[in-house]
C-alpha positions in Angstrom: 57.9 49.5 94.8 56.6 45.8 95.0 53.6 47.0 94.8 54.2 48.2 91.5 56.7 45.6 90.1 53.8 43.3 90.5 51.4 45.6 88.8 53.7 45.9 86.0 54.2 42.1 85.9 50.4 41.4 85.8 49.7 44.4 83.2 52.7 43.0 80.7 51.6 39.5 80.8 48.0 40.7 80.2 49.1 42.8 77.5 50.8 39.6 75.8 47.9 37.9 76.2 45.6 40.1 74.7 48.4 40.7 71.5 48.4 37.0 71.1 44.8 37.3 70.8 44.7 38.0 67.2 47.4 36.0 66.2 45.6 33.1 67.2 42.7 34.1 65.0 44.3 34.2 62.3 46.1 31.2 62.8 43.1 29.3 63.1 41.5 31.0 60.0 44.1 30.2 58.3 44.1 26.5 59.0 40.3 26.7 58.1 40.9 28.2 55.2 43.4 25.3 54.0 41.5 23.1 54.9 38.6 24.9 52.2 41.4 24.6 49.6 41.9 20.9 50.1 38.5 20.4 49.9 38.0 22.5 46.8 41.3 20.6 45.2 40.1 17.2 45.9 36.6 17.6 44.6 37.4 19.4 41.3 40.5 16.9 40.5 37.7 14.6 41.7 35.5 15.9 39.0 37.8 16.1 36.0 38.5 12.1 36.8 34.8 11.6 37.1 33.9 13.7 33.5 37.5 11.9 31.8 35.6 8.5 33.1 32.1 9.8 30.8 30.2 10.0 34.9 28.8 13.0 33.8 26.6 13.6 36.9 28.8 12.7 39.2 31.3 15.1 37.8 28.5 17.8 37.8 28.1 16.9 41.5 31.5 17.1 42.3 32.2 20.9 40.6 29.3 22.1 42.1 30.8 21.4 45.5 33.7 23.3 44.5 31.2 26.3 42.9 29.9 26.2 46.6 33.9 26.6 48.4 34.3 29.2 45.7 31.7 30.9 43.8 34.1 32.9 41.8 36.4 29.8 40.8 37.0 30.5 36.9 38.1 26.9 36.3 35.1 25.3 37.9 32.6 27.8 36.1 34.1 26.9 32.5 33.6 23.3 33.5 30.3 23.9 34.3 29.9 25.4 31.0 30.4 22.6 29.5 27.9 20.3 31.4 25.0 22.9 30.6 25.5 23.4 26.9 25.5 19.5 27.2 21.9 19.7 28.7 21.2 22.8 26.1 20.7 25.3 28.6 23.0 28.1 27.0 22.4 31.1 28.5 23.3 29.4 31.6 26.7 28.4 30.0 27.2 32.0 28.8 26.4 33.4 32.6 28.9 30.8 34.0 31.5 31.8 31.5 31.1 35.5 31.5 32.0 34.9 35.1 34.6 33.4 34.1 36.2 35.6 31.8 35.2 38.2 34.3 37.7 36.3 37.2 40.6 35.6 34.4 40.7 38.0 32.0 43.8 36.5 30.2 42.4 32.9 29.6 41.8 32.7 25.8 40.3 29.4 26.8 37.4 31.1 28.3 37.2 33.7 26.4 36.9 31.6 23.3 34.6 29.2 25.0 32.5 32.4 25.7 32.0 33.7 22.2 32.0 30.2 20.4 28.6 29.2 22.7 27.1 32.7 22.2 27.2 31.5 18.7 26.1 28.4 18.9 23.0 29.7 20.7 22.4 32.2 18.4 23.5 35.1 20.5 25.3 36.1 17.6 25.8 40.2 18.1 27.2 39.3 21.3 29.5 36.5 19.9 31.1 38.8 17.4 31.8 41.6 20.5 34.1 38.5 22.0 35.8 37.4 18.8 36.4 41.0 17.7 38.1 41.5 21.0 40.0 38.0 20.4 41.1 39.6 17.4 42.2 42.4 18.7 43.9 40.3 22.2 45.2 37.5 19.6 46.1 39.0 16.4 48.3 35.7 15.3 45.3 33.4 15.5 44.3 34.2 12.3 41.1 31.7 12.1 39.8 33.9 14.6 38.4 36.5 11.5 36.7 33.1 10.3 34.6 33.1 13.5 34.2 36.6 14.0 32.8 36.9 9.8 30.6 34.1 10.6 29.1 35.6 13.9 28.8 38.9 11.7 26.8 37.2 9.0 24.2 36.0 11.3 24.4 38.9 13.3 23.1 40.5 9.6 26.4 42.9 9.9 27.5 41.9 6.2 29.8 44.7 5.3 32.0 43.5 8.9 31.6 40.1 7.6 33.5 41.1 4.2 36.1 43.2 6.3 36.3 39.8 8.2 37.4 37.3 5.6 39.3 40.7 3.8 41.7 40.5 7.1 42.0 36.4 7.3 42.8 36.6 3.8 45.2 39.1 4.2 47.3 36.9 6.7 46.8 32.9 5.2 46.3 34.3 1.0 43.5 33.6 -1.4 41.7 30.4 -1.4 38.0 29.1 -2.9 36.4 28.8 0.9 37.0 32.7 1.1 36.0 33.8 -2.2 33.0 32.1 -2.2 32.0 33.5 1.0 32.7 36.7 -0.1 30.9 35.7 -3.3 27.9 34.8 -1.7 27.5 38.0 0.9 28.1 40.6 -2.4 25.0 39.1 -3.5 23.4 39.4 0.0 24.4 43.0 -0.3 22.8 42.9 -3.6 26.3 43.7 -5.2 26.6 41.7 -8.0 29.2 43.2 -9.7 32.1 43.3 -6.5 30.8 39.3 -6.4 31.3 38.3 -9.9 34.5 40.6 -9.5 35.1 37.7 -6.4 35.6 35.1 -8.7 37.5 36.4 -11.1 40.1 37.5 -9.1 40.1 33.4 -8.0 40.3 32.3 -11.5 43.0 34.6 -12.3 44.8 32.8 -9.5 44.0 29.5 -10.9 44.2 30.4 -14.3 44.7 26.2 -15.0 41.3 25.7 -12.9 38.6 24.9 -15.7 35.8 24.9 -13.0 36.3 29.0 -11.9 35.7 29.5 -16.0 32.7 27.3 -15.5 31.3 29.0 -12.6 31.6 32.5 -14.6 30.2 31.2 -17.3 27.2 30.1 -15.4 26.6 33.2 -13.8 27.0 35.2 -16.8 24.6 32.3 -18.3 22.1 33.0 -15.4 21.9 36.8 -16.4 21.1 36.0 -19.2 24.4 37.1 -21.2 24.7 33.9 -23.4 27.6 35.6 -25.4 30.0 36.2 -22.6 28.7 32.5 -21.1 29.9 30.7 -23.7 33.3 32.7 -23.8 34.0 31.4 -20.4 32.8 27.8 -21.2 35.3 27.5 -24.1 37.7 29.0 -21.8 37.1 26.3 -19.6 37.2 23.7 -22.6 40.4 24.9 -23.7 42.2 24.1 -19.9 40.3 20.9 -19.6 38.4 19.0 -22.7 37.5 16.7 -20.3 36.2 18.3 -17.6 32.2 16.9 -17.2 30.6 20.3 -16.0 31.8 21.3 -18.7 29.1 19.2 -20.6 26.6 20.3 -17.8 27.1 23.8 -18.3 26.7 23.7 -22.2 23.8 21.8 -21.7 22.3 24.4 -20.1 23.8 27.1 -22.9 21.8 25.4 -25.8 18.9 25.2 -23.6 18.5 28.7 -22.9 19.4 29.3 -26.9 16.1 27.0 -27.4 18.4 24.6 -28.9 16.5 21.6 -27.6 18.3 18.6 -29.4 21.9 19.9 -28.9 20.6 20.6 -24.8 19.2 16.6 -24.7 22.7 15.6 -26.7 24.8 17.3 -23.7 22.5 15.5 -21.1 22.8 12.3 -22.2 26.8 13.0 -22.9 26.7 14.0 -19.1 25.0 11.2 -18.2 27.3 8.7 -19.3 30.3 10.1 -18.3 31.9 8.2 -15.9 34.2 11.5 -14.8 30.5 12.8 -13.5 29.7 12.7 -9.9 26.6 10.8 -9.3 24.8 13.5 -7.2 25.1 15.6 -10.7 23.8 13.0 -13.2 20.9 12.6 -10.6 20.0 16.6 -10.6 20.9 16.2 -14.5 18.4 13.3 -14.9 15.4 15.4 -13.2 15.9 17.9 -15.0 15.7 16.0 -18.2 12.4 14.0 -16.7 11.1 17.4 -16.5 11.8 18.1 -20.0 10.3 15.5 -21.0 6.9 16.1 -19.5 6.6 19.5 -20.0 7.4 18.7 -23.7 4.6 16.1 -23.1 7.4 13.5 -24.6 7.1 10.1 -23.2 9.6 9.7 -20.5 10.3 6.1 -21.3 13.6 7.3 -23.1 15.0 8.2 -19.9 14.7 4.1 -18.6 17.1 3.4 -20.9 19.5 6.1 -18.8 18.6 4.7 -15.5 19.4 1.3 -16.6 23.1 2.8 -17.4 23.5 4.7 -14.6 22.9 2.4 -12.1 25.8 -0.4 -14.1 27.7 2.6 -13.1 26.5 3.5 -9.8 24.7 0.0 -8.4 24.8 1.1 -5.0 23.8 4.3 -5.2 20.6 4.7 -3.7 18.7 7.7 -5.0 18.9 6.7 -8.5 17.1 3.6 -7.5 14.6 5.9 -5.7 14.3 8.4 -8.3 14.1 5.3 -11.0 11.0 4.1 -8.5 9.1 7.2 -9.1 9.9 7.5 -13.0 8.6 3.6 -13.3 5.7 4.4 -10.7 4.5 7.6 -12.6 5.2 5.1 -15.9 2.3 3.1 -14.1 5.1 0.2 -14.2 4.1 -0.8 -10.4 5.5 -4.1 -9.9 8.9 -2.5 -11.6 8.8 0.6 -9.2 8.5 -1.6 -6.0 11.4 -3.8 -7.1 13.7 -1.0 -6.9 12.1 0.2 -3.6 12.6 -3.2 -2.1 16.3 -2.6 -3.1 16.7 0.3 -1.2 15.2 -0.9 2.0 17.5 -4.2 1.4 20.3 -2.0 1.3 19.7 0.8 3.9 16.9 -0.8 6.1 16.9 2.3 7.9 16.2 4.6 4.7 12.1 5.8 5.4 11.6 7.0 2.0 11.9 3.8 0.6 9.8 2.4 3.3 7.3 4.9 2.6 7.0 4.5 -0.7 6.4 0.5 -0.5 3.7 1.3 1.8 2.2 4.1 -0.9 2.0 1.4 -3.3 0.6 -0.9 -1.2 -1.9 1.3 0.1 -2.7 1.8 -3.6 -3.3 -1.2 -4.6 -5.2 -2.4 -1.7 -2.3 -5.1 -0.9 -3.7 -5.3 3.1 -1.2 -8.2 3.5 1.3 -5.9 2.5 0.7 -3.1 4.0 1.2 -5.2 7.5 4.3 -6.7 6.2 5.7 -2.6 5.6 3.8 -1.4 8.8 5.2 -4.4 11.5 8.8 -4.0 9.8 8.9 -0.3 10.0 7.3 -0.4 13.4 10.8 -2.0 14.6 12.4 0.3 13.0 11.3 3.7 13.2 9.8 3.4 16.9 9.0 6.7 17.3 6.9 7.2 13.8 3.0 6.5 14.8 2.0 6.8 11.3 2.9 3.3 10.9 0.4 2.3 13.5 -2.2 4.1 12.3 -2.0 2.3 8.7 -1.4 -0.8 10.5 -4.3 0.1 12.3 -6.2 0.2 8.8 -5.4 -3.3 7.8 -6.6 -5.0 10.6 -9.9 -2.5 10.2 -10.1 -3.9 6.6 -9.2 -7.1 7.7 -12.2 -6.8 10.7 -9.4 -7.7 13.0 -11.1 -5.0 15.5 -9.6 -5.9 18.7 -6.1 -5.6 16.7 -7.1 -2.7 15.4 -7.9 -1.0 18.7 -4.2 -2.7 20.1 -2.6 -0.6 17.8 -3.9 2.7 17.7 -3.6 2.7 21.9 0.2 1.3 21.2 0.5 4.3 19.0 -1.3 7.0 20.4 1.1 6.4 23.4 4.0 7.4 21.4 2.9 10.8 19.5 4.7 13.7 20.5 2.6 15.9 23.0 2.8 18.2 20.7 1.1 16.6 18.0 -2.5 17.3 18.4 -4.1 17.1 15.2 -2.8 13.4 15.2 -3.5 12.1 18.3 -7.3 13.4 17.5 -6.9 11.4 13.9 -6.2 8.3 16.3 -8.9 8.4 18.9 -11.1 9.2 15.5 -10.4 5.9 14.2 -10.7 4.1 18.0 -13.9 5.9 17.7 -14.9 4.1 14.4 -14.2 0.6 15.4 -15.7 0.6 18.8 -18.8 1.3 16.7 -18.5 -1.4 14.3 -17.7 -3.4 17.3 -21.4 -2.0 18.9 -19.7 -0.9 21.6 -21.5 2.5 21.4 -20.6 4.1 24.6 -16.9 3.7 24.4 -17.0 4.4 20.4 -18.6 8.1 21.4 -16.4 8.6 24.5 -13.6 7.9 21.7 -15.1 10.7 19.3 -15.2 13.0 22.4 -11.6 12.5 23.2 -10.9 13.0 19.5 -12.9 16.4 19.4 -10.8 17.2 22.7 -7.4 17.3 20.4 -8.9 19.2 17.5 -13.2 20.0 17.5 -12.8 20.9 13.9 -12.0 17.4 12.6 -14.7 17.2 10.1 -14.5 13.2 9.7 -14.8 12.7 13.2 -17.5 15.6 13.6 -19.7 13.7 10.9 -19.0 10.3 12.0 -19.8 11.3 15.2 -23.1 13.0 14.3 -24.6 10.6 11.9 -24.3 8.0 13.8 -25.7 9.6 17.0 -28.9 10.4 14.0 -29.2 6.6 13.2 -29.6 5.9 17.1 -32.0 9.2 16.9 -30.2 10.6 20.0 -28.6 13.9 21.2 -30.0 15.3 18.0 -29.3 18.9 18.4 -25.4 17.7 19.4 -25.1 16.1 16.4 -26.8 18.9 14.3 -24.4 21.2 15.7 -21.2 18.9 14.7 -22.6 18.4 11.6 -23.5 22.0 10.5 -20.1 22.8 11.9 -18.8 20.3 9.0 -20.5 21.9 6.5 -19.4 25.6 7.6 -15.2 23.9 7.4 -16.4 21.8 4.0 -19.7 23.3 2.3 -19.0 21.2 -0.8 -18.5 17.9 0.5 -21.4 15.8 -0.6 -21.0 13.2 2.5 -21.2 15.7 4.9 -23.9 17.2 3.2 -25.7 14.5 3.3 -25.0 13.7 7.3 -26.6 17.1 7.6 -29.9 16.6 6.0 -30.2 13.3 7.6 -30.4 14.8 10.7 -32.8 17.0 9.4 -34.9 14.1 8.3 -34.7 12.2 11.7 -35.9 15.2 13.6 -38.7 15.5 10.9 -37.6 18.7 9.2 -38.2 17.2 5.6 -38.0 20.6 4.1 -34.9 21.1 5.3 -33.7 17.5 4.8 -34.8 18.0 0.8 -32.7 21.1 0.5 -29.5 19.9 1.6 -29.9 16.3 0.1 -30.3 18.5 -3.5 -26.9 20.0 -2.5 -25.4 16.7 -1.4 -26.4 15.1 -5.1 -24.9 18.1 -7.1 -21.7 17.9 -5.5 -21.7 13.8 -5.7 -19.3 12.9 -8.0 -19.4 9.3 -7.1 -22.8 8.5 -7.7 -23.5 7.4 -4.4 -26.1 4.4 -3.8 -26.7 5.7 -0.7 -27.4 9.5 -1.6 -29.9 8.4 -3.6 -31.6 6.3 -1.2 -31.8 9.1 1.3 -33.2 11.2 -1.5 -36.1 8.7 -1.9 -36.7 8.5 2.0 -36.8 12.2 1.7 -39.1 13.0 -0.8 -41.8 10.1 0.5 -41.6 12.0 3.7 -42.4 15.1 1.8 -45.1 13.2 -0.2 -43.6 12.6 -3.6 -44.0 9.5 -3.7 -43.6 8.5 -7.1 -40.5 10.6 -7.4 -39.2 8.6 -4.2 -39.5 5.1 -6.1 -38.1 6.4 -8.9 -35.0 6.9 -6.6 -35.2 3.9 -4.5 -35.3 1.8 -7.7 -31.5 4.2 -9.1 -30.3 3.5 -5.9 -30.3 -0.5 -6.3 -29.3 0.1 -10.0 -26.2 2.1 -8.9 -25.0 -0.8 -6.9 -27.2 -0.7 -3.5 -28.8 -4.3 -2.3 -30.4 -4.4 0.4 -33.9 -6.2 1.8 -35.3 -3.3 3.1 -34.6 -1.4 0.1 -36.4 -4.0 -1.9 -39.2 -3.7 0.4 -39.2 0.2 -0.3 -39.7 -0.1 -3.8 -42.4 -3.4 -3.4 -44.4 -1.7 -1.3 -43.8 1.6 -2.4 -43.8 3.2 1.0 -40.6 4.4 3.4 -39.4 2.1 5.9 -36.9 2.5 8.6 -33.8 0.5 7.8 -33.0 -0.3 11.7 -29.7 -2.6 10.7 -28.2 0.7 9.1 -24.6 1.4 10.2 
């Protein structure tokens, strides 16, 4: 019996040990697993502080220690949303949310997050699966059918799209924004009768709203139904004699009616009217410009316009730059580049302007100016390289070489990667100066690096190859580059020219004669130095009388030089070894 007792003893205590097993387990799970959840708390109300504060990466840091606790955290996934459509990774944003959604089905935060960056990445079939489900989830947020009809559209689903803006119209009423983008996908359906049908349902709305009568009119106007156009426009008149599209719109009437004087009276009415938004008088003025030309009229009738205008509108900058091309295509130059001046006094940061300065500068040969445009716009447009590269031609033309050279490396380190065609054009003019600078070597390492970017650039190619002829070396290389820019060009008279030189220096006069003909029947210059060549050619193949007679039209075209002198004196060919 004690025997047992004890047995029993043993066995229950054993038994409660073993029971208490487990419950210590979990205990200590459990105290694990709150401690996990502190963790997670502290580093994603760490994050939001860190993303409120604009420390972006430490906030990025900070959820993705909480993505690592839990993986399946639908707060901390829409967060990190948000950081890659920052970094424009959005397919990685749309995983993350779908993940989301997928962990919290009733958030119509992350449901709408979801569609609204499908849309924005042009996931746009997939976008309108999430808003139609919105709609159907949240039928009281009624700008919902605005997302999902745009999502439509792009997704090409047009017909949806109209069902779309049918159902946000139904529940917030008739307004323009809707019509007009009903309007506008009838015609993409090629429907123009349910669009023009669009509109008038909006005008009979607003039957005290001149401008729906206008807009009729114009389309009827636009198929050509001048009748009915005009109906609409006096319908519009009758509402609102003052209304300036109105004078627009009858413009246009009397011009399709071939009613040329009454069309140029409503322009300049139009023109003058000081109820007339400026970005209509300047689409009004071009038109008229055009008129003029194509009438063959002189367009100084519109300065007088201009000059108005801007008393009206005297800070409005794209008269003035409109005004700049009228006086430029005038040949009024000095007129033209006082109202670009104007421009870049105003808006310092407006390049057309800029560019247009620099046009006129490069023009007229203004090297002085064309620094002044170049250094300014250099400060302001950093990341444009064509502004070294003409800055790079002033100093070329100015036989500033080593400034030259300064600026093309300063530029060529900022074109786009991308951008090979230019970066060729670049080391192409490096190549140039280096030679005028009779630094051979690193002028033709230049042209190779140029031919590395693009090895069809023709001026490099017969730069490259002429001058290797004058040092008569690597023939055959530059034979190949140059009969490479007569295959891209076979009528341009320098290259043909570069070709047959190269012919001549390796002694192939026959060759040399035939494409020297071709080079002088496309001149349209009258090139000195054609006809020089010529001569050298036709001594070599022993005309010699006909080569003075050339030598002696090349100096009378404008070409003075002692050995060329010596040519015709001695009546015999001689090497010009100072040629460049």
């Amino acid at each position: 019996m004690m025997i047992m007792s004890v047995l029993r003893k043993y066995l229950a205590v054993a038994l409660l040990a073993l029971a208490s097993l487990p419950l210590l387990a979990v205990a200590g799970d459990e105290r694990d697993a709150a401690k996990e959840r502190r963790k997670f708390d502290y580093f994603f109300y760490e994050g939001l502080k860190l993303k409120n504060a604009g420390e972006f990466d430490a906030a990025f840091d900070a959820f993705s220690h909480c993505l690592a606790i839990d993986s399946l955290s639908a707060p901390v996934l829409y967060e990190l949303s948000s950081f890659y459509v920052q970094l424009d990774r959005g397919e990685k944003a749309v995983d993350l949310l779908k993940l989301a959604v997928d962990n919290s089905s009733d958030n119509y935060t992350y449901k709408m997050a979801l569609a609204s960056v499908s849309r924005g990445i042009g996931m746009y079939a997939e976008a309108a699966e999430e808003y139609e489900a919105l709609v159907r989830e949240y039928p009281e947020k009624e700008m919902l059918n605005y997302y999902l009809a745009d999502a439509l559209t792009q997704a090409g689903e047009i017909g949806k799209a109209i069902d779309a803006y049918n159902a946000l119209e139904a529940s917030i009423g008739m307004n323009e924004a809707l019509s007009m983008q009903k309007y506008k996908l009838y015609n993409m359906l090629e429907q123009p009768d349910k669009a023009f049908e669009e509109l008038e349902r909006l005008a009979e709305k607003y039957p005290r709203e001149a401008r729906y009568q206008i807009v009729l009119g114009d389309l009827r106007l636009a198929d050509g139904e001048l009748d009915k156009a005009l109906a609409y426009y006096e319908k519009a008149h009758e509402i609102d004699p003052s209304n300036p599209y109105y004078i627009v719109s009858m413009a246009n009437y009397y011009d399709a009616k071939g009613d040329k004087e009454a069309a140029e009276q409503q322009i300049r009415s139009a023109l003058v009217n000081p109820k007339l938004d400026v970005e209509t008088k300047v689409g009004v003025l071009s038109r008229y410009i055009s008129r003029l030309q194509q009438t063959k009229q002189g367009t100084e009738t519109a300065n007088k316009l201009f000059d108005t205008l801007l008393e009206q509108h005297p800070e409005e900058v794209d008269l003035k730059l409109m005004y700049g091309s009228l006086l430029q295509m005038q040949g009024k130059l000095e007129e033209a580049k006082f109202q670009y001046q104007l421009v870049t006094e105003m808006e310092p940061g407006n390049a057309g302007a800029w560019q247009s300065l620099l046009n006129l500068a490069l023009k007229g040969e203004d090297i002085p100016e064309v620094i002044r445009i170049c250094t300014a716009c250099m400060e302001l447009f950093p990341k444009s390289p064509e502004y070294y590269f003409y800055l790079g031609i002033a100093y070329y033309q100015q036989e500033k070489y080593q400034e030259a050279l300064d600026t093309y490396y300063a530029g060529v380190a900022i074109i786009p990667q991308e951008n090979l065609g230019l970066k060729s054009d670049f080391y192409g003019q490096i190549g140039d100066i280096y030679y005028q600078m009779d630094r051979l070597p690193d002028a033709y390492k230049a042209y190779d690096e140029a031919l590395k970017y693009n090895d069809k650039n023709v001026v490099v190619l017969n730069n490259y190859s002429y001058f290797l002829s004058l040092e008569k070396r690597d023939l055959k290389k530059a034979e190949r580059m140059s009969g490479l820019c007569i295959k891209l060009e076979p009528d341009n008279a320098t290259y043909l020219d570069t070709y047959a030189w190269i012919f001549f220096v390796q002694g192939n006069y026959t060759l040399a004669k035939i494409y020297i003909e071709s080079a002088l029947e496309k001149d349209t210059t009258n090139s000195a130095e054609l006809v020089d060549h010529y001569g050298d050619i036709l001594f070599m193949c022993g005309e010699k009388e006909k080569a003075v007679e050339q030598w002696k039209r090349a100096k009378e075209l404008g070409k003075s030089t002692e050995v060329l002198d010596q040519k015709i004196e001695r009546q015999e060919y001689i090497e010009d070894k100072e040629a460049k």
